[in-house]
C-alpha positions in Angstrom: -277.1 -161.8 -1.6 -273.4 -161.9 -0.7 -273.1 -162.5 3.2 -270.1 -159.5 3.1 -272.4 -156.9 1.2 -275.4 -157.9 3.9 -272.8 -157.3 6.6 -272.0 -154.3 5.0 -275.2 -152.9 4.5 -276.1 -153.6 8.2 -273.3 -151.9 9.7 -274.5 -148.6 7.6 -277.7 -148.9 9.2 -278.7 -147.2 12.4 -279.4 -149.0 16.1 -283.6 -148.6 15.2 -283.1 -149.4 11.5 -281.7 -152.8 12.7 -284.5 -153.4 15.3 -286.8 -152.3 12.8 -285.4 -155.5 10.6 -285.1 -157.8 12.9 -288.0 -157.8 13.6 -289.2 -158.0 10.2 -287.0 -161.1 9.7 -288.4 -162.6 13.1 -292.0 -162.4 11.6 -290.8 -163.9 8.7 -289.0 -166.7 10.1 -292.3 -167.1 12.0 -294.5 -167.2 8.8 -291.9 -170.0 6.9 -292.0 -172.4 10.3 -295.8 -172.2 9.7 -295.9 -172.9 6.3 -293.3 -175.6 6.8 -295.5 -176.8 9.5 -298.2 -177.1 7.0 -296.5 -178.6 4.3 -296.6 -175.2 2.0 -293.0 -174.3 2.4 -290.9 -175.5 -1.0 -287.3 -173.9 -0.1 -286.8 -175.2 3.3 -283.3 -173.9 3.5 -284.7 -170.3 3.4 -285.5 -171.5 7.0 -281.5 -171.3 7.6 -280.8 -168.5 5.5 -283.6 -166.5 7.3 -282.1 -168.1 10.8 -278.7 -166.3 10.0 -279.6 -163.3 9.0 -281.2 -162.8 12.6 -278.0 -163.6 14.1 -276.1 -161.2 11.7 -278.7 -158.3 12.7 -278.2 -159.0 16.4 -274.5 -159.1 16.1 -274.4 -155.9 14.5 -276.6 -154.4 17.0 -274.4 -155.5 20.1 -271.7 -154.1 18.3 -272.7 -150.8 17.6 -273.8 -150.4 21.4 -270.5 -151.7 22.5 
């Protein structure tokens, strides 16, 4: 997915929709560093991609209660 429409669709979202996926994105994040960990993990960058998304969802988050 585009990084502008992800942005996008983030900043339509409401304060608990965001918490709501960040923390679905933290337990993911959790589940790929465990399957790296275990040698089950084939896309290692989805470890990035995952990490960047948090920091997107966050960043919207302050911003909206700015």
């Amino acid at each position: 997915m585009n990084s502008n429409n992800y942005i996008k669709e983030l900043r339509g979202k409401s304060v608990s929709e965001l918490n709501e996926e960040l923390v679905s994105a933290k337990k993911e994040l959790f589940n790929l560093r465990f399957q790296n960990a275990t040698n089950q993990l084939d896309n290692t960058a989805r470890i990035k991609d995952v990490r960047r998304n948090i920091a997107r969802i966050q960043t919207v988050i302050v911003e909206k209660e700015a």
